[in-house]
C-alpha positions as CSV (number, residue, x, y, z in Angstrom):
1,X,31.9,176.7,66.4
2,X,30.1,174.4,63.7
3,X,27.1,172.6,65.3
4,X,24.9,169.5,64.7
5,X,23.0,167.1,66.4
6,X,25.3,163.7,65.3
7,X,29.1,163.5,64.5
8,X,29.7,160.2,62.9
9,X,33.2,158.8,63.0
10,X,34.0,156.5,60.4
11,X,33.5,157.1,56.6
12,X,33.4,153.4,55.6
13,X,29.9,152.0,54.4
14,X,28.8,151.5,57.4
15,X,29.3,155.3,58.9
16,X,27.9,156.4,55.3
17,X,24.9,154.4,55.7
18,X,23.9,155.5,59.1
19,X,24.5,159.2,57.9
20,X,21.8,157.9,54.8
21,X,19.4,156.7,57.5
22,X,19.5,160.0,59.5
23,X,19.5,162.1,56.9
24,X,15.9,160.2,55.9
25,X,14.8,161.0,59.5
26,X,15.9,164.1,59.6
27,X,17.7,164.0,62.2
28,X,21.4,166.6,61.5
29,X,24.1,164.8,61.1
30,X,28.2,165.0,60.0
31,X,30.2,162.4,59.1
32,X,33.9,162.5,59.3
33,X,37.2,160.5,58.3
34,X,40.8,161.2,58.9
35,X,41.1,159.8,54.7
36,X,38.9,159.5,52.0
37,X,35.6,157.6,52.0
38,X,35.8,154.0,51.8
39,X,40.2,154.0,53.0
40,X,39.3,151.4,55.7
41,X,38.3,148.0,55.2
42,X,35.5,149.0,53.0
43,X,37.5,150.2,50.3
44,X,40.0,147.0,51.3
45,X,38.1,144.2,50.3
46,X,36.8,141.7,47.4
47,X,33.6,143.3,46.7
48,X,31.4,140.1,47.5
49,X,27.6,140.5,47.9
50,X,27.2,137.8,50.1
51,X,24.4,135.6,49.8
52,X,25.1,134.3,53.0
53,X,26.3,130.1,51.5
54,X,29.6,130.9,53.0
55,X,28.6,131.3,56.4
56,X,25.6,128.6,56.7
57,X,27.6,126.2,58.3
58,X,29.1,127.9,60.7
59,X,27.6,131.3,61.3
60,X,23.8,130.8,60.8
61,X,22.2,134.1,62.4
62,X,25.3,135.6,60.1
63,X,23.8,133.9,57.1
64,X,20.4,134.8,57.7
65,X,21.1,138.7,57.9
66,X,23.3,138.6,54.8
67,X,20.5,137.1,52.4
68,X,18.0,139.5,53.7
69,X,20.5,142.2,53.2
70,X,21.4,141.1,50.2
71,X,17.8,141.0,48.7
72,X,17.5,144.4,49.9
73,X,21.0,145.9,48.1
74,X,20.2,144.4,44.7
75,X,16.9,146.9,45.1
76,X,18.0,149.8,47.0
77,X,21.8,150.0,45.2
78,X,21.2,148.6,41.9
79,X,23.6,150.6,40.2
80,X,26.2,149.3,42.7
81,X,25.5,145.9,42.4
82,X,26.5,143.1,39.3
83,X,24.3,140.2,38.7
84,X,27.1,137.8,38.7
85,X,25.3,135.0,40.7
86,X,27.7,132.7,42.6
87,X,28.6,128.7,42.6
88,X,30.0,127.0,45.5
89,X,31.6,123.4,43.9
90,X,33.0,120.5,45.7
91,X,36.3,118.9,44.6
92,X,37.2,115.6,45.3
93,X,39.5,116.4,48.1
94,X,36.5,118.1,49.9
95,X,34.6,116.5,53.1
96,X,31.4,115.4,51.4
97,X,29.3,115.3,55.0
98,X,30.4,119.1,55.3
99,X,28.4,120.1,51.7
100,X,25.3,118.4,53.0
101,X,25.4,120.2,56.5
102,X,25.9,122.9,53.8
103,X,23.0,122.6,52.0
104,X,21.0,122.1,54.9
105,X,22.7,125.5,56.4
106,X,21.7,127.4,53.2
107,X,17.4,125.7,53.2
108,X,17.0,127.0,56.9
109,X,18.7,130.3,56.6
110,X,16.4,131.1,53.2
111,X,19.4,131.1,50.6
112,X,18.0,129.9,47.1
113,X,20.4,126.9,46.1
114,X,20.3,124.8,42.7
115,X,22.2,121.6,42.1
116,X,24.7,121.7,39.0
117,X,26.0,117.9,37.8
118,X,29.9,118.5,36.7
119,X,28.7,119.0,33.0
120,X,26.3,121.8,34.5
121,X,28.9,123.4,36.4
122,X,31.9,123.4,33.4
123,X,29.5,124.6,30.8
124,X,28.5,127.7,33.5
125,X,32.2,128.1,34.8
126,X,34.9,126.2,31.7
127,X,37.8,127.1,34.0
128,X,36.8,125.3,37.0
129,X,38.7,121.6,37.5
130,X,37.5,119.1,35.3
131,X,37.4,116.8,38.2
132,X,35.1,118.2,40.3
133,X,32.4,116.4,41.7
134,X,29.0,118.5,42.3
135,X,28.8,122.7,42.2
136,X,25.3,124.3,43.9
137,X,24.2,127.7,42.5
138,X,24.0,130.8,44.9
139,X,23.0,134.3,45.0
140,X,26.2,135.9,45.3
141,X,26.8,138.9,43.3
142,X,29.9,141.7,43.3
143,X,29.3,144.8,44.9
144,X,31.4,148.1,44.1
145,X,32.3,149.4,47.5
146,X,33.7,152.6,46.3
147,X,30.2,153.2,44.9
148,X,28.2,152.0,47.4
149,X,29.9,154.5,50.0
150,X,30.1,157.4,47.9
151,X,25.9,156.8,46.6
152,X,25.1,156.6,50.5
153,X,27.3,159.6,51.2
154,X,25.5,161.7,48.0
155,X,22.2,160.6,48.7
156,X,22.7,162.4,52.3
157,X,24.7,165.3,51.6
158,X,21.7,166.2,48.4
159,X,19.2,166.0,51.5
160,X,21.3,168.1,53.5
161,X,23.6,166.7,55.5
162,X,27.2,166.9,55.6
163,X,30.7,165.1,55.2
164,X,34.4,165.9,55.6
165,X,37.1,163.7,54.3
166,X,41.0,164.5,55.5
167,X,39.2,165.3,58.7
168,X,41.3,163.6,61.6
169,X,39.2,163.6,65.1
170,X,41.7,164.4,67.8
171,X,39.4,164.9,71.2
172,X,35.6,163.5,72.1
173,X,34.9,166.5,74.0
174,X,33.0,165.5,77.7
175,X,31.0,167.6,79.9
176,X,30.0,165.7,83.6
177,X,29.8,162.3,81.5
178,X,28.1,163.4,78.8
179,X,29.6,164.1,75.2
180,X,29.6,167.8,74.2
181,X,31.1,167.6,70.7
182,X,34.3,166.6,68.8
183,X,37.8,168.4,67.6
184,X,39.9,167.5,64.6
185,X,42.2,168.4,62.3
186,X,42.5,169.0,58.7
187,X,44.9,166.5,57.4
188,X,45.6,168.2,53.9
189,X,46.0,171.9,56.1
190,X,46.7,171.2,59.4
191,X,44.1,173.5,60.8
192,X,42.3,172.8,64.0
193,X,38.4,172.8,64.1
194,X,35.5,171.9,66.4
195,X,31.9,170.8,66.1
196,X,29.4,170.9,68.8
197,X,26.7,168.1,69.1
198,X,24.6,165.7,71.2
199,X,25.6,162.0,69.8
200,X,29.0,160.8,68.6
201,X,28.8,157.6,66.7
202,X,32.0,155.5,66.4
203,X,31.8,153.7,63.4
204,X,35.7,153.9,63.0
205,X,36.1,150.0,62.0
206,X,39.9,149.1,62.7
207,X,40.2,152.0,64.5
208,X,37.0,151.7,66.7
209,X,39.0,151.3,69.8
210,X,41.8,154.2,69.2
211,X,38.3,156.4,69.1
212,X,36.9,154.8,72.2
213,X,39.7,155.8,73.9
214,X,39.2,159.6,73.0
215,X,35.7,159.1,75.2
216,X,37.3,157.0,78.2
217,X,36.3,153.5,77.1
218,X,37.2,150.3,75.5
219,X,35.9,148.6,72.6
220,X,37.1,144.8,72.4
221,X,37.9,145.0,68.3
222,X,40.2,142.6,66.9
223,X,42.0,143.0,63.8
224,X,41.9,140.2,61.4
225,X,44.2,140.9,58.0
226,X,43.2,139.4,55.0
227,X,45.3,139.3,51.6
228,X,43.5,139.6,47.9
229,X,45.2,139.2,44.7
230,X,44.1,140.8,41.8
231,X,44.3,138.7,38.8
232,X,44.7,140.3,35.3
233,X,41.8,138.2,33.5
234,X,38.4,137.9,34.5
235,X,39.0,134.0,34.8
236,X,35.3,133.5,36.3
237,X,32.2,135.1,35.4
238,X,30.1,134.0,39.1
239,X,31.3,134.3,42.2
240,X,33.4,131.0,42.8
241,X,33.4,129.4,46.2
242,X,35.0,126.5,47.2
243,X,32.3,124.1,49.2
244,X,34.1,123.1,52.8
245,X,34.6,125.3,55.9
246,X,36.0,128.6,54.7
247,X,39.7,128.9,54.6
248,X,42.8,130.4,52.8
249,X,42.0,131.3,48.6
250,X,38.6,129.2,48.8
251,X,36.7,131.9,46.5
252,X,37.2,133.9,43.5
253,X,35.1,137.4,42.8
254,X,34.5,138.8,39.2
255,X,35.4,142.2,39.1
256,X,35.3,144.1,36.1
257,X,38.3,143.0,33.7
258,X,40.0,141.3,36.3
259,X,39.2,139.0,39.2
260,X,40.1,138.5,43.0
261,X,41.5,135.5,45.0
262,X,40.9,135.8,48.4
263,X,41.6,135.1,50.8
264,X,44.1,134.6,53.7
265,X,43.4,135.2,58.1
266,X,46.3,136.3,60.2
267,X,45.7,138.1,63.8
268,X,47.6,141.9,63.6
269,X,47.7,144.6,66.7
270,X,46.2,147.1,64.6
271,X,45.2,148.3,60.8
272,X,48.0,150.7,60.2
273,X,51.3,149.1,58.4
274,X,49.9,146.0,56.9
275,X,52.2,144.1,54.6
276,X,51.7,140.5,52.9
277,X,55.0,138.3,52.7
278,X,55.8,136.7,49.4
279,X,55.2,133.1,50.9
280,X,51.8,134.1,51.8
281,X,51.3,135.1,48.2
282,X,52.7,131.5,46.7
283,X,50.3,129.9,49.6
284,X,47.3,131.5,48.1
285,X,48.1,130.8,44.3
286,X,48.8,127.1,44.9
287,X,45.8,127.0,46.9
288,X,43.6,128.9,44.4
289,X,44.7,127.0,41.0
290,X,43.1,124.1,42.9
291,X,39.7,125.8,42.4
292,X,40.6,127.6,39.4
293,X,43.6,125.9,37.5
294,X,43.5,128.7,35.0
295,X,45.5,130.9,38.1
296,X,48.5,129.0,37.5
297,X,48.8,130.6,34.6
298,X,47.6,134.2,35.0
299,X,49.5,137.3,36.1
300,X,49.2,139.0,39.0
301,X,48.7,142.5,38.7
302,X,48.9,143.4,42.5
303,X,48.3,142.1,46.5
304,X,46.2,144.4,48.5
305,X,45.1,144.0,52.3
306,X,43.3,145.2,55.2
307,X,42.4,144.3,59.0
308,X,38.7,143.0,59.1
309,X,37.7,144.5,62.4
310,X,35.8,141.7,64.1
311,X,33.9,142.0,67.6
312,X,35.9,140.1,70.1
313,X,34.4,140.4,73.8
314,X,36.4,138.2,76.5
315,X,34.1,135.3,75.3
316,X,35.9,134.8,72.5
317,X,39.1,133.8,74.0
318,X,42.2,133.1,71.8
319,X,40.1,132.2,69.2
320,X,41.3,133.0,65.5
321,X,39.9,135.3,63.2
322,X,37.9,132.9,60.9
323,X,36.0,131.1,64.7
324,X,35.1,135.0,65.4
325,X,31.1,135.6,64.5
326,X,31.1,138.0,61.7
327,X,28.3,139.6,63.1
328,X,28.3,143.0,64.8
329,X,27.4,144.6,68.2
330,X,25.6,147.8,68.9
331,X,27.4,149.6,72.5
332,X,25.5,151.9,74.0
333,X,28.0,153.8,76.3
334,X,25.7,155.5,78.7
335,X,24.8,151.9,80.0
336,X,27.8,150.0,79.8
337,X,30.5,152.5,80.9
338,X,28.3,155.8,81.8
339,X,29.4,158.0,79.2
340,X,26.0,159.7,77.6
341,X,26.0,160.4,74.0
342,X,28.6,157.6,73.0
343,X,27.7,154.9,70.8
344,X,29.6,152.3,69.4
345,X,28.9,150.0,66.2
346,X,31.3,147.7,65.3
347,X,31.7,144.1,63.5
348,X,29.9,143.2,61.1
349,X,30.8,143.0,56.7
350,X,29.8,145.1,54.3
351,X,26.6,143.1,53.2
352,X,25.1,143.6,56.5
353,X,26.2,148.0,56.7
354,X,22.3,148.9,56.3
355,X,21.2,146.7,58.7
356,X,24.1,147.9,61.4
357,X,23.3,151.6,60.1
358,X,19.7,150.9,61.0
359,X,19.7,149.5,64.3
360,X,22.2,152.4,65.1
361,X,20.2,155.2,63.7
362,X,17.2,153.4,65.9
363,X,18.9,154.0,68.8
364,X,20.3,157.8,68.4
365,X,16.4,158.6,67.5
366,X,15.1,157.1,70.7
367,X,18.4,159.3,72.6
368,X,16.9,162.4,70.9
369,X,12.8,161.4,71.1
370,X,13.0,161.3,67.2
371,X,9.8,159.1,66.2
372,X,10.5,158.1,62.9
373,X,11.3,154.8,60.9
374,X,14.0,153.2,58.9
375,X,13.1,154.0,54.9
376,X,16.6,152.9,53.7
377,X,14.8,149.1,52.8
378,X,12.7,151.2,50.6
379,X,14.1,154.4,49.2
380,X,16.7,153.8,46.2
381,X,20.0,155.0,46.6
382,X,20.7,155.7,42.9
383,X,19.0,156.0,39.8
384,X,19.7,154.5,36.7
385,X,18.4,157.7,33.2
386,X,15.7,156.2,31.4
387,X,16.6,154.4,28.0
388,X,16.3,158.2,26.1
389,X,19.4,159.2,28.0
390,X,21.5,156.2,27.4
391,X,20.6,156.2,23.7
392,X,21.5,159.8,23.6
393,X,25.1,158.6,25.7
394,X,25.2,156.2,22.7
395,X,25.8,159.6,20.3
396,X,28.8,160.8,22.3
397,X,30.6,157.4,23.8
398,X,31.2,154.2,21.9
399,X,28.6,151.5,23.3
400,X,31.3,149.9,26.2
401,X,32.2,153.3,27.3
402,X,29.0,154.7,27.2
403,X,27.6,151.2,29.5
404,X,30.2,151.7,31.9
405,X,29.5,155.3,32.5
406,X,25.7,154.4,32.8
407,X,26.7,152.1,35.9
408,X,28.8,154.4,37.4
409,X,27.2,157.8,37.3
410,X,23.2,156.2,36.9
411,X,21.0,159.6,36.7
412,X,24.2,161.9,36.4
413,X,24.5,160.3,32.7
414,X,22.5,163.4,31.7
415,X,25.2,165.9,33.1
416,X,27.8,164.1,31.6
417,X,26.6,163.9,28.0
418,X,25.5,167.5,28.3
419,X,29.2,168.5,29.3
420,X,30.6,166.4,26.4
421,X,28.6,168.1,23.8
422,X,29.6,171.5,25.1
423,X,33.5,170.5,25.1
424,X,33.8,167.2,23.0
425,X,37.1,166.8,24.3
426,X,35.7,165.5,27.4
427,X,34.6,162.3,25.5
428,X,38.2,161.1,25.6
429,X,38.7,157.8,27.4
430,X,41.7,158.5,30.3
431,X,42.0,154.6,31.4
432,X,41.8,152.5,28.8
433,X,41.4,149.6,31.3
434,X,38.1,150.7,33.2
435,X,36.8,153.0,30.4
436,X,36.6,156.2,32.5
437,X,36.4,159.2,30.2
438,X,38.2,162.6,30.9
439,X,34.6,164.1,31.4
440,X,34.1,161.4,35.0
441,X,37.3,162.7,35.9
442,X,36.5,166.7,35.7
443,X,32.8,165.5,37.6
444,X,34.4,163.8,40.6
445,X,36.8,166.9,40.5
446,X,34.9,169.9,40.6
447,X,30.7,169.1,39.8
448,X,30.1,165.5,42.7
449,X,28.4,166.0,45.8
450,X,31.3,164.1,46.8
451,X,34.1,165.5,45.3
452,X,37.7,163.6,45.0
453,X,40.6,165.7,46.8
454,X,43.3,163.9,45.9
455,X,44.4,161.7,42.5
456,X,43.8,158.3,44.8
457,X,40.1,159.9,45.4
458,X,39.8,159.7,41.8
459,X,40.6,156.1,41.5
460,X,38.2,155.4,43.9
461,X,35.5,157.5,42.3
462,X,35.8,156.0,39.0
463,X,38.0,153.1,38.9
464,X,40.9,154.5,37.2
465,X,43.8,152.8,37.8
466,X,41.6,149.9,39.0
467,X,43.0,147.6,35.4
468,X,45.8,146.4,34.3
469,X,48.2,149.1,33.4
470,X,47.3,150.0,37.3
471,X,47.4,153.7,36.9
472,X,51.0,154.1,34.8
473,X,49.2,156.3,32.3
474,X,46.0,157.3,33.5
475,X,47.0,158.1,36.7
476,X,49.4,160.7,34.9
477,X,46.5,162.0,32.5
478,X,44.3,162.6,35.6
479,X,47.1,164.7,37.4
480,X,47.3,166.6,34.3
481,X,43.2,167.2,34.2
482,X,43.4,168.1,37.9
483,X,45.8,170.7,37.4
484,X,44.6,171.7,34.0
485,X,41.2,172.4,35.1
486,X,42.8,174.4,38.4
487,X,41.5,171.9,40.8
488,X,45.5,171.0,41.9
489,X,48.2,173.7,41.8
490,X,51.6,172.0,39.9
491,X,53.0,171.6,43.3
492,X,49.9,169.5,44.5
493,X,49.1,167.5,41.5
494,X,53.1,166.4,41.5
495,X,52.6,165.8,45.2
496,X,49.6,163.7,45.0
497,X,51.0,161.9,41.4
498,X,53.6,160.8,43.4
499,X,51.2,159.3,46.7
500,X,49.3,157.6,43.9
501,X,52.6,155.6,42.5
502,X,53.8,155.0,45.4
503,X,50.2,153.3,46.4
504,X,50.3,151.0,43.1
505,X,53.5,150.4,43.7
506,X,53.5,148.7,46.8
507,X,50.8,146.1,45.8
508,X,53.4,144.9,42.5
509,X,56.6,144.8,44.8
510,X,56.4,141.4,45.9
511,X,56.6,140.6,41.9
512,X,60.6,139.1,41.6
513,X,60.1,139.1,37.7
514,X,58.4,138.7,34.7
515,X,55.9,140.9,33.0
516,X,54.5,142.5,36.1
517,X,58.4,143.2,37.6
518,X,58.5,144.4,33.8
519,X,55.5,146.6,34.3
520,X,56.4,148.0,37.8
521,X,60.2,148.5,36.4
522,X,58.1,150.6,33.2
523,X,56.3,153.1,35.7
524,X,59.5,153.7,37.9
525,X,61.6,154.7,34.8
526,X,58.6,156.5,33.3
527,X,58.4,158.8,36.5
528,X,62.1,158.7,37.9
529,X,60.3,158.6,41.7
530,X,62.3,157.7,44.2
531,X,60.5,155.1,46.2
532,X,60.6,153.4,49.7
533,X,58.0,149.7,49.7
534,X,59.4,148.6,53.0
535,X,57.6,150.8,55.5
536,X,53.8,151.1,54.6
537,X,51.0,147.8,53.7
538,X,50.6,146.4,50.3
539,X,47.5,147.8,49.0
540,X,43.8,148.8,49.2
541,X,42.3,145.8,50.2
542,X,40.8,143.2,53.0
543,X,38.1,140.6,52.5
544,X,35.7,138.2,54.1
């Protein structure tokens, strides 16, 4: 039986951040998801770096933590992070006394703020309503959380630790209170394995309580969905907030080619099964063109959502999911419910996962007398090649593809240009949209430290399938590189072709008609899938 000293359950960022922090300790640790990294409400949300301006009203210890965090990330994750900046403008309809309790909120939490007159704000942001009365800068900024995972994950596994993905944990084992180690199952073979250790950590999100359970306990998460819509042009170029208490399609988020509108807050018994209805769609367009007028007119390429798994002791009552603290709790199971070994961490956002993984990883080194200090404030998680090997990228890859390759691989540029002038083919660009090259797809397939096992693993790798074509023809050229390079056998790479349509199908099926209903028609024809939207949630998604 496999042994260690930590089994981590949970591979969003914050299970991949506390397997980071150990691994810097060196304390032995696993980490270990029933999907692929980042399948929770990581990987289901709008990608916002929060400065902290949206909770300075309401959530002030909330703010605080996410503009130190957020000061640390932009070091630390650089490659992860885009400079977009953020503006938080107040229309006309807007309570005026809540932007200056606003302001105020943002001067005592520490969040940089600038005034903008409406001129200001139209020449930063031509799409925003011409009627608007103020806008105050920000230091919002989009984070990739695909990349942020998977660099936290790589940075640990290089230094020796270890991850499994597909792995499904079935039993806590306990021995006279104490946790003894873990079973689960291999979800892509079905085989049964163990692993013997001294900690488990839940970091399991949604799903926190379910692995509670396994150990005897109860974990007070609620689940709090949240619908995004992905628009097909990048309509803003900051981070867009609307300037009154947060509520339903108050901010937009640059990403990439497109942008999201988020977003919406409806109480559900559990993450699995999540599905947005079409009037919650129209609810969140009508209220987003009043930010952005420009939405009226885009097209949506998909809806994607998640459950935001907020802490909800009994204190909180019946109170909804945008009155619930978005802060986090650390449980310590050996005093609250006498189980040794247990821990809990749960709550919290994605801006504030190295702080959670820190105070976490505090506490499993005082369990195991470890005497050593948080470095993950410090030590950065990814490189970007010095200027000789972009230059060099800049022989191989036209100038966008070769700048989008920089950001996502940072120092593994080198092994992609030297793979590319061995077998030139691999300079070919696979999606179109997001500029991923067929060499990405062959590293996250066979050369990563954390390599994709299915097609969707790809997407969230590289981003294929991320733009506006949403996978119809890159998602088949990837299946064909997977199987081509041996990675799939035909029987797999149809199989997992198939998952992967279905997935981008179900955020376009709430699209009646037009070009998107023309779009999703396209794909179903092109493929002759049989195909079933009614059973399983509308995307990859959650935010706030």
């Amino acid at each position: 039986m496999e042994k260690t000293q930590v089994v981590i359950v949970g591979g969003g960022a914050t299970g991949a951040g506390i397997l980071w922090d150990l691994t810097l300790r060196e304390v032995q640790a696993v980490l270990l998801d029933k999907a692929d990294l980042a399948n929770g409400a990581t990987g289901r949300c709008h990608g916002l770096l929060h400065s902290g301006a949206r909770y300075a009203v309401k959530d002030p210890d909330a703010a605080s933590e996410c503009i130190r965090e957020n000061t640390i990330l932009r070091k630390v994750a650089r490659p992860c992070v885009h400079e977009t900046g953020g503006l938080f403008v107040h229309l006309p309809q807007d309570d005026a006394s809540f932007v200056a309790k606003w302001v105020e909120g943002c001067a005592k939490a520490g969040i940089p703020t600038e005034h903008l007159s409406r001129d200001e704000a139209l020449a930063f942001e031509p799409n925003l309503p011409h009627d608007l009365v103020e806008a105050y800068t920000c230091p919002d900024a989009n984070i990739d959380p695909f990349q942020i995972v998977a660099a936290n994950v790589e940075a640990a596994v290089a230094r020796g630790a270890a991850f499994k993905t597909y792995a499904e944990v079935t039993a806590i084992r306990l021995q006279n209170g104490k946790v003894t180690g873990v079973d689960y199952r291999n979800c892509l073979t079905g085989e049964q394995h163990s692993i013997g250790c001294e900690l488990v950590i839940n970091a399991s999100g949604g799903w926190a309580q379910q692995t509670a359970g396994m150990a005897g306990v109860d974990v007070p998460v609620r689940c709090d969905r949240g619908a995004l819509l992905i628009l097909n042009q990048r309509l803003v170029n900051r981070v867009v907030n609307r300037c009154r208490k947060p509520g339903d399609a108050d901010i937009v988020v640059p990403s990439g080619p497109v942008c999201i509108l988020g977003t919406s807050s409806v109480t559900v018994p559990s993450p699995e099964n999540l599905v947005v209805p079409p009037e919650e769609v129209q609810a969140l367009l009508k209220l987003g063109a009043e930010l952005i007028p420009a939405l009226a007119e885009a097209r949506v390429l998909r809806v994607f959502t998640g459950a935001r798994p907020l802490y909800a002791p009994k204190s909180t009552g019946g109170a909804g999911g945008r009155e619930i603290s978005r802060g986090f709790a650390l449980l310590d199971h050996e005093q609250t419910d006498h189980v040794a070994g247990f821990i809990s961490i749960v709550g919290g956002k994605l801006t504030t996962y190295r702080l959670m993984a820190q105070v976490t990883a505090d506490l499993v080194c005082k369990k195991l007398g470890v005497k050593a200090e948080c470095s993950t404030d410090r030590v950065p998680l990814r490189t970007y090649p010095d200027d000789t090997a972009f230059r060099e990228a800049l022989g191989v890859l036209s100038p966008a593809v070769a700048q989008k390759a920089h950001r996502r691989m940072g120092n593994k540029l080198t092994e992609l240009i030297a793979a590319i002038k061995r077998e030139p083919a691999l300079a070919e660009v696979v999606c179109e949209c997001e500029l991923v090259t067929r060499g990405e797809i062959e590293y996250v397939l066979k050369s990563s430290l954390v390599p994709a096992q299915t097609l969707t693993d790809v997407g969230r790798r590289t981003r294929m399938g991320f733009g506006t074509c949403q996978g119809t023809f890159c998602g088949y050229r990837t299946m064909l590189a997977g199987y081509r390079d041996g990675k799939w056998s035909a029987e797999q790479a149809v199989a997992y072709l198939r998952t992967y349509m279905q997935e981008r199908w179900k955020g376009q099926q709430w699209a009646p008609a037009g070009k998107q209903a023309e779009q999703l028609n396209l794909s179903h024809e092109l493929f002759s899938v049989e195909y079933n939207l009614q059973d399983e949630g509308t995307g990859d998604c959650c935010g706030d």
